[in-house]
Backbone as numpy.savetxt, mean C-alpha at the origin, in Angstrom:
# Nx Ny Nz CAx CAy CAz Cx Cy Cz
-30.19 -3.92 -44.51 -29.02 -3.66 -43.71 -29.32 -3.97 -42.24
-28.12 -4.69 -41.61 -28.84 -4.89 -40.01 -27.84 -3.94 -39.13
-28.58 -3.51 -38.27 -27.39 -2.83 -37.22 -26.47 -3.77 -36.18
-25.50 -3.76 -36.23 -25.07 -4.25 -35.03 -24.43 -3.33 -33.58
-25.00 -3.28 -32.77 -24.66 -2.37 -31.38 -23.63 -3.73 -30.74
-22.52 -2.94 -30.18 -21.65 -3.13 -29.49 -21.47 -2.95 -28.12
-21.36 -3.81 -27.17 -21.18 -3.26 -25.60 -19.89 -3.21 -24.94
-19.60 -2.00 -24.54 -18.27 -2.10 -24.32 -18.38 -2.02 -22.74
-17.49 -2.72 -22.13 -17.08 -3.31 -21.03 -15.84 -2.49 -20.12
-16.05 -1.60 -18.85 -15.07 -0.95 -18.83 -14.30 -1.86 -17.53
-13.20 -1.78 -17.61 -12.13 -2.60 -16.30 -11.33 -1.57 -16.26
-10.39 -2.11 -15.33 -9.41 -1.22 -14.70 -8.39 -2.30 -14.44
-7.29 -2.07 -14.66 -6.12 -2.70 -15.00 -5.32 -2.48 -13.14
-5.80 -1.37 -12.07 -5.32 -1.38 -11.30 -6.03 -2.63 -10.14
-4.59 -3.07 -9.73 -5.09 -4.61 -8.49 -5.53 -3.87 -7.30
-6.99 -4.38 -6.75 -7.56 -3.91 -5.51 -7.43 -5.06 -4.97
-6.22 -5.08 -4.58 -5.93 -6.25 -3.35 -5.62 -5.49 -1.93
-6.43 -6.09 -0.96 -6.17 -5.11 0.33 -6.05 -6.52 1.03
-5.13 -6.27 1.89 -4.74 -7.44 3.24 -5.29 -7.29 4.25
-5.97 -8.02 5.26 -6.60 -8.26 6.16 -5.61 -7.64 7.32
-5.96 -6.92 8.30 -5.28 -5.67 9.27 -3.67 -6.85 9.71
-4.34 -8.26 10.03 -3.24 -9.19 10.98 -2.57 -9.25 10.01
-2.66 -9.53 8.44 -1.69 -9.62 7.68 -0.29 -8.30 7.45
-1.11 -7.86 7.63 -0.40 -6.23 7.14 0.79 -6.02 8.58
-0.53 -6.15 9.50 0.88 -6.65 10.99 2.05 -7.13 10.89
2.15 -8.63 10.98 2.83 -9.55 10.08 4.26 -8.76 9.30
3.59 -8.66 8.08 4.20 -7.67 7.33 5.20 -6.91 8.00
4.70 -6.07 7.98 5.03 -4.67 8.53 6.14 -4.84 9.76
6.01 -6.08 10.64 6.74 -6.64 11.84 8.07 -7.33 10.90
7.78 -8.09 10.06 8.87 -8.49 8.97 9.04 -7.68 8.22
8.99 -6.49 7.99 9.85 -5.67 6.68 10.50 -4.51 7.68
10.02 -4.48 8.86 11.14 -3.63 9.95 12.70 -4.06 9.27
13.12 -4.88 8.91 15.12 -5.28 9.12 15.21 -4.89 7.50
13.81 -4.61 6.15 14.17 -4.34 5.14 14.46 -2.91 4.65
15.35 -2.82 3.19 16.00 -1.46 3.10 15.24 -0.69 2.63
13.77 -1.10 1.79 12.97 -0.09 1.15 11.52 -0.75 1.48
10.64 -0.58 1.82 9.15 -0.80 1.36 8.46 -0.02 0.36
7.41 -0.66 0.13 6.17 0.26 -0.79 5.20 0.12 -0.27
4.16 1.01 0.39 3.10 1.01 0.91 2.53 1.43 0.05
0.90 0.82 -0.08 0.03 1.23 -0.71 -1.45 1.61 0.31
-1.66 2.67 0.55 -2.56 3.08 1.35 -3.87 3.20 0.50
-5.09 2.89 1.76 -6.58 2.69 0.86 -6.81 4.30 0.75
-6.09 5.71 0.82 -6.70 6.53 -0.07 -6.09 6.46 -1.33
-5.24 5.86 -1.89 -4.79 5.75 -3.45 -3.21 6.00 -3.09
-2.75 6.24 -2.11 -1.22 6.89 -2.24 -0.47 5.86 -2.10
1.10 6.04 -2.51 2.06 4.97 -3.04 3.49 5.56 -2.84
3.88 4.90 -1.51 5.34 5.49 -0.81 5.85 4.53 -0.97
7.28 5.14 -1.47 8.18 3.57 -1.44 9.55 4.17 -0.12
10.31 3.27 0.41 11.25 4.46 1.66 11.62 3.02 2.35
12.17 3.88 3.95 12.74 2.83 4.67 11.85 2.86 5.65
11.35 2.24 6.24 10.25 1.67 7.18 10.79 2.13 8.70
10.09 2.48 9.33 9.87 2.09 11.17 8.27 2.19 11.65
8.26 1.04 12.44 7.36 0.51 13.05 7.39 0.08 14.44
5.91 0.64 14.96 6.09 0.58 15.93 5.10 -0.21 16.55
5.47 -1.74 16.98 4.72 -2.81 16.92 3.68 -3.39 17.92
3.89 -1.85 19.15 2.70 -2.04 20.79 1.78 -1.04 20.10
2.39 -0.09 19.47 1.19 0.92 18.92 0.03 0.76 17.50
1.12 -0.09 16.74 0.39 -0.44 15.64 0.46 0.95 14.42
1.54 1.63 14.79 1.94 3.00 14.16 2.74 2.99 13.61
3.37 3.79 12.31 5.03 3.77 11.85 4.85 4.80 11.23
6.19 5.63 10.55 6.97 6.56 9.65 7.39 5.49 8.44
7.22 6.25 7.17 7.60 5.72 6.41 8.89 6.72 5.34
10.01 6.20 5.43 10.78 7.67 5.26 11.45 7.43 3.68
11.31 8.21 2.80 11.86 8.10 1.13 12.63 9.87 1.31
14.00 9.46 1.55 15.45 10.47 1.44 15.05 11.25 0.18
14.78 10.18 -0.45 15.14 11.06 -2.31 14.48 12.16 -2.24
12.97 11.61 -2.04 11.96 12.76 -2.54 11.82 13.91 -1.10
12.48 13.23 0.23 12.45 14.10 1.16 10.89 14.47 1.90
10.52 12.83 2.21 9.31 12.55 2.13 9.20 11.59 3.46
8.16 12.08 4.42 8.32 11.57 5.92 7.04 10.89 5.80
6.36 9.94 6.34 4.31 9.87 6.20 4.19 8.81 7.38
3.62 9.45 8.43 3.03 8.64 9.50 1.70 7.99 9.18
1.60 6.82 9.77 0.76 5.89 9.26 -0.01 4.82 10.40
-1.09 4.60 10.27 -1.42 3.32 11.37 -1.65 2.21 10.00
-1.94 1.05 10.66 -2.30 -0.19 10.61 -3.32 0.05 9.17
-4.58 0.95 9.73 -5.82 0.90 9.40 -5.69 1.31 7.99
-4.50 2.27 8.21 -4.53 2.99 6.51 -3.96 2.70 5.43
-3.34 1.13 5.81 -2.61 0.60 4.62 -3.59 -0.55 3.83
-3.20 -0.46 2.63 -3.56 -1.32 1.92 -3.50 -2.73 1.42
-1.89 -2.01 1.38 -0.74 -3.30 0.88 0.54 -3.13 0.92
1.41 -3.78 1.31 2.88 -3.80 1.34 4.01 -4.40 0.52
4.61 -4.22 0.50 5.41 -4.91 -0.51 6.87 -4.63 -0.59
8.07 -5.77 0.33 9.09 -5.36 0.35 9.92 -6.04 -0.15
């Protein structure tokens, strides 16, 4: 009888895509006039809302009515955007 051992391979199905700070700028300067964003911040959190930005400071509010949900934010702490 022969043994056969198996190696199992673990992944993660979640995308670690992070944007370079000027990109996220960019961004963030173009999704000011949009009705919802989704920020994805590098501690794991995931706001979706209406955006303000504030583009000498490099600061914004990110505001979701529904859930009644306010989250100040810099530059540094986003991940990814998506509007």
């Amino acid at each position: 009888m022969q043994r056969q051992t198996k190696t199992l391979m673990s992944t993660t199905s979640k995308k670690n895509r992070e944007m370079l700070p000027g990109k996220i700028y960019d961004s963030l300067h173009s999704a000011r006039t949009a009705d919802k964003v989704t920020l994805h911040f590098k501690d794991g959190r995931v706001v979706h809302g209406a955006l303000i930005f504030n583009p000498f400071k490099g600061t914004g509010r990110v505001i979701n009515i529904d859930q009644e949900v306010s989250i100040d934010f810099a530059i540094n702490d986003i991940r990814d955007l998506k509007f």
